[in-house]
N, C-alpha and C positions, 0 to 999 in steps of 0.2 A: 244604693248601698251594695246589692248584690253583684254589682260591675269590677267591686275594686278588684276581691281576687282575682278575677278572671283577667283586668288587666293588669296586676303586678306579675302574673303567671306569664302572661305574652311578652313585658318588658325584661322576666330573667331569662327567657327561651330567647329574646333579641337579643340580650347581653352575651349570653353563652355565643349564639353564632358570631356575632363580632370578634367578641374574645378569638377564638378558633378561627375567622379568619387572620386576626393581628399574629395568632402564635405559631398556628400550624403551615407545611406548608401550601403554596395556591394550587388549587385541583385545574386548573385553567380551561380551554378552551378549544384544543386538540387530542386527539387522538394519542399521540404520544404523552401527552400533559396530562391524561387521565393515568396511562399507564406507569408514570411514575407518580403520580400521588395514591394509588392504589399499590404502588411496591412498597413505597412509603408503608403506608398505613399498614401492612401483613408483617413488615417487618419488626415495625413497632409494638404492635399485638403481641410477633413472637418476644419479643422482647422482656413486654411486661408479662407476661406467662413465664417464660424463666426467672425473670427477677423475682416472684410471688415465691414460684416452688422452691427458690432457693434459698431467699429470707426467711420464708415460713418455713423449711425444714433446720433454716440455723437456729431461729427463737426457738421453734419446739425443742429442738434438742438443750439448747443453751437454759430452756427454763427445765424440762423434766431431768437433766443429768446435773443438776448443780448440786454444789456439793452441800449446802446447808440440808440437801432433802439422805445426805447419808454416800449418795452415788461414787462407786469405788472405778476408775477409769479403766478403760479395757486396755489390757496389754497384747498389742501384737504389732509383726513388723511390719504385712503386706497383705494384699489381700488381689492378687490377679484378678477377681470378677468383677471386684468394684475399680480397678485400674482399667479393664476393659470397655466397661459401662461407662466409664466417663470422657471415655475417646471416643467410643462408638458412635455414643449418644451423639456429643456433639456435633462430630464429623456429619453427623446425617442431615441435624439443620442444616449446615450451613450448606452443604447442595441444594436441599431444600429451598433454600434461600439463593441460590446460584441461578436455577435453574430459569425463573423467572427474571433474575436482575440481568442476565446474560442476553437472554430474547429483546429487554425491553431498549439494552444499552444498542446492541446491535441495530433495531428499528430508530434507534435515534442519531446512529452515526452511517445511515442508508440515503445516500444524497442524490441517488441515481433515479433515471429518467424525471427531471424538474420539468414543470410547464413553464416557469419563471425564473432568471439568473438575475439577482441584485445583488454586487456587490456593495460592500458596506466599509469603508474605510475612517475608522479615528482618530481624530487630531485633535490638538489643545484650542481650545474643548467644544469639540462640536461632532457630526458626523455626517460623513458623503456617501450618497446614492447616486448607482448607476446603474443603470439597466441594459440588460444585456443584450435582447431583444430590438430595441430600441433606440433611438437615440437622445435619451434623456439621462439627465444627472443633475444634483443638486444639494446643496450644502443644508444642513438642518439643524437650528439655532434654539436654543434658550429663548422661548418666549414671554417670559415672567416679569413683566415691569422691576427696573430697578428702587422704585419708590415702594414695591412690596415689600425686595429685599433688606432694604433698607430700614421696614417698621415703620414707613409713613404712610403709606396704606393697606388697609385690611385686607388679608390672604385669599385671593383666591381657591375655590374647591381644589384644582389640580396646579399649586404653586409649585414649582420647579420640577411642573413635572408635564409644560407645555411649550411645543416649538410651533414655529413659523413654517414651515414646512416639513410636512408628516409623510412617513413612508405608507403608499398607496399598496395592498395587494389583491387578488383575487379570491374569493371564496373558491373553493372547494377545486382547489388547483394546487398541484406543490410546488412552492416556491422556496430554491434553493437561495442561501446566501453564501456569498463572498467574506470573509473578514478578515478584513488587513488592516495596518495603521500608518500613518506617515512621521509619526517624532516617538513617542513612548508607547508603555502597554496600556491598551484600553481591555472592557470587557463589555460585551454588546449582549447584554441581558433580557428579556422579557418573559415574567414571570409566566403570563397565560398562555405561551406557546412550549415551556421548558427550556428554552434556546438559551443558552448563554456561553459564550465561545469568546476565549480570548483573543483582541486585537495586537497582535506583536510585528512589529515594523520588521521587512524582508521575506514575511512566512505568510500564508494563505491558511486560516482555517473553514473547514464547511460546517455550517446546517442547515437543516431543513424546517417546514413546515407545510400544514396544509389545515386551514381554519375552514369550518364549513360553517359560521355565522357572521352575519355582518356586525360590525361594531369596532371600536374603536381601544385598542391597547395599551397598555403603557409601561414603558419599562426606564431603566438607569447604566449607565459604566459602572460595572462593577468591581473599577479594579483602581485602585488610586495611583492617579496621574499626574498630580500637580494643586495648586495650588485652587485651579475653580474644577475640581473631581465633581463636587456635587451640584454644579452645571451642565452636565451633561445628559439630559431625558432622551428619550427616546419615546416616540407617538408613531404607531402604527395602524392604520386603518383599512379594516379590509371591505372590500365592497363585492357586489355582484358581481359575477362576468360582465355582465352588459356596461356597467355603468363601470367599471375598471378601463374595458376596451377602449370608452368614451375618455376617460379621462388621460388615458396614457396616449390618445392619439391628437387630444385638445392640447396636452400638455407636449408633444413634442412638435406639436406645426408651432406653437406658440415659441421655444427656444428657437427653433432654426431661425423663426422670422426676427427674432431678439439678436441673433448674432450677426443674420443681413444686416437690419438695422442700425449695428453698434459699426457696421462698417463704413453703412454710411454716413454716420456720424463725425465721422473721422478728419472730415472737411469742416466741421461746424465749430465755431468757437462761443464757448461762453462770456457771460460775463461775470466779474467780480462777485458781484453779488449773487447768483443764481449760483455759484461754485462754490462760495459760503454758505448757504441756504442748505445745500445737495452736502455742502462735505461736512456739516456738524451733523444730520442728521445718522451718515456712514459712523463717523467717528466714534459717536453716545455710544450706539449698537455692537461695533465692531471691535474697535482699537479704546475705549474708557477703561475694561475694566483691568486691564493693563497699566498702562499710563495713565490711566483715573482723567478726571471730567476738566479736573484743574490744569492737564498736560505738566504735572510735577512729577510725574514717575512716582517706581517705592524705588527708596536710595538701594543700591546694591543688586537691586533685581532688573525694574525695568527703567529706562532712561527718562528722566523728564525730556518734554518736546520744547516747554517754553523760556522762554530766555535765549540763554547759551545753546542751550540745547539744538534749535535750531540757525544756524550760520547763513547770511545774506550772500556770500559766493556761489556766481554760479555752476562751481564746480559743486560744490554742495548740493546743490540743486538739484544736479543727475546720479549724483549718490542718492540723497533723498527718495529719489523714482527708484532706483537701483534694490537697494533695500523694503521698499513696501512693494515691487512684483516678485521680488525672487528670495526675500527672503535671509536671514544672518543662519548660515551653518553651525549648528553646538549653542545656540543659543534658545528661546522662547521665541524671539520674532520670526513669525511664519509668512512662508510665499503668500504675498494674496491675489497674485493674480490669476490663475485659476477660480479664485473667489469672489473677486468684485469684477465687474466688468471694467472698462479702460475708462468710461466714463464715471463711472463712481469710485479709481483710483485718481483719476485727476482731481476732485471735486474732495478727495478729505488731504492729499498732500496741499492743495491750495490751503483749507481750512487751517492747517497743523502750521504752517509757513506766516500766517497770518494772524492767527488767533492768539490770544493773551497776551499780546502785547510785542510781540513775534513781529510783524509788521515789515513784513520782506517784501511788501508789494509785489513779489512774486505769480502767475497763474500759469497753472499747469493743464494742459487741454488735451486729450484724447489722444489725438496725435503725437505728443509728447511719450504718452505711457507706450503706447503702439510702436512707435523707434525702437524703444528698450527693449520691447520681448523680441523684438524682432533682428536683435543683435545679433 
């Protein structure tokens, strides 16, 4: 019996911290990220310390000069001292307040000497890394099952707010970003770093960071984009040096030999089957949530594939390639070839040429996509 208070006392003291994390905002995980949740918090103090003295000297006065207690109003026109005092005053905070918000803004817009350059570039709806250093880069995707989204299975801890490939950085190194966009404005946000910097297509913004614990971050686009805005996470993981070095040097012998690879591929031909197999698994992922699972489009926005949609001419045909590596200008359909390799754009145009009833007996093979870009 003597346990309850003591544990109703730990479940309000849990509540209250939640609370405050949900309301206030996140103290985060850098050096800078302290410094603005501590400018925060001194400002807000000043805040409620003015708002107190000034409420409470309007009640006092509103209650002790009312006029039921007899109180005859003071007649006069001006009063210089008190005109003074209440510029001076104020003026003083807010240097007060300057002085600090000036130092903190500056350290955060301080991009110089980076141990690490990743640019970060956003598109409908996802986001690309590149490393500067390096020869690595890589698109990073919405990893959140669509049967989540959809209410057919139970949410994940971190639902819509996990990719398939996460940005890798170094502890206790700074690492500068890049931020650009390739169609509209994104906003590349991460609450435990402070970072959030608009992506506007033709312009470069910087920031920085420099995380000195290993762990795993998470942030969102802050800036609405379209239609799937609230697909777009962000997962950033910072690791040791050691184990950073390892991974950016595993991860870049691992591309190069993916791009030999995909060359030598180039002679190899599929089959029907294996190109169906490969190009619905591209499609669900890539191209569904546009043109939906059914390939019916939404009227007015994105095209259905199937039916009409897709034409048996083989002029068609290298339009069809035409269009899925490079891209419709002023539209939503975006280049994918920078994004899927030659073989995984042959293996979902075959799929899309083929599927619901589509039936072009059509197959598009590696070498096909690889003529095109090479136009």
């Amino acid at each position: 019996m003597k346990m309850k208070p003591l544990l109703a006392l730990m479940a309000l003291f849990g509540f209250s911290a939640q609370a405050q994390n949900r309301l206030n905002l996140t103290q985060g995980v850098t050096d800078v990220s302290n410094r603005v949740y501590d400018l925060h918090m001194t400002i807000f103090y000043i805040c409620c310390v003015i708002g107190v003295v000034v409420f409470g000297l309007m009640f006092i006065s509103m209650i002790r000069h009312r006029k039921s207690k007899g109180r005859e109003p003071a007649k006069f026109h001006e009063s210089v001292k008190v005109e003074v005092a209440w510029t001076i005053i104020p003026f003083l905070i807010l240097v007060g307040m300057a002085i600090p918000a000036t130092s903190t803004l500056i350290a955060m817009e301080d991009t110089s000497d980076a141990d690490v350059t990743v640019q970060v570039t956003g598109s409908q709806w996802k986001w690309h890394y590149k490393y500067f250093e390096h020869e690595v880069e890589f698109f990073s995707r919405l990893a959140t099952q669509q049967e989540q989204i959809q209410n057919k299975f139970e949410k994940s801890e971190n639902y819509l707010l996990e990719v398939d490939n996460p940005l890798v950085i170094p502890t206790g190194q700074k690492v500068r970003f890049l931020v650009t966009s390739d169609d509209v404005i994104h906003s590349w946000w991460v609450p435990d770093f402070a970072v959030k910097k608009d992506a506007n297509p033709g312009f470069i913004n910087e920031a920085w960071t420099r995380v000195e614990e290993p762990g795993i971050y998470r942030g969102q686009c802050a800036e609405l984009c379209g239609k799937d805005h609230g697909f777009m996470p962000i997962v950033v993981i910072a690791k040791e040096p050691a184990d950073y070095q390892k991974w950016i040097e595993d991860t870049e012998a691992e591309q190069i030999a993916a791009r030999e690879r995909e060359q030598e591929l180039l002679d190899m031909e599929m089959s029907m089957d294996e190109l169906m197999a490969m190009g619905e698994k591209i499609y669900n992922s890539t191209c569904a949530a546009c043109h939906q699972a059914s390939g019916q489009g939404i009227p007015g926005t994105f095209p259905a594939l199937a039916g009409e949609g897709v034409s048996i001419d083989p002029e068609a045909r290298d339009q069809h390639i035409d269009i899925v590596v490079n891209g419709v200008q002023g539209t939503a359909m975006q280049a994918f070839g920078a994004q899927l390799t030659m073989q995984e754009i042959a293996a979902v145009i075959t799929y899309e040429r083929n599927a619901w009833g589509n039936d072009t007996g059509d197959t598009v093979q590696a070498a096909d996509i690889n003529a095109v870009m090479n136009q």
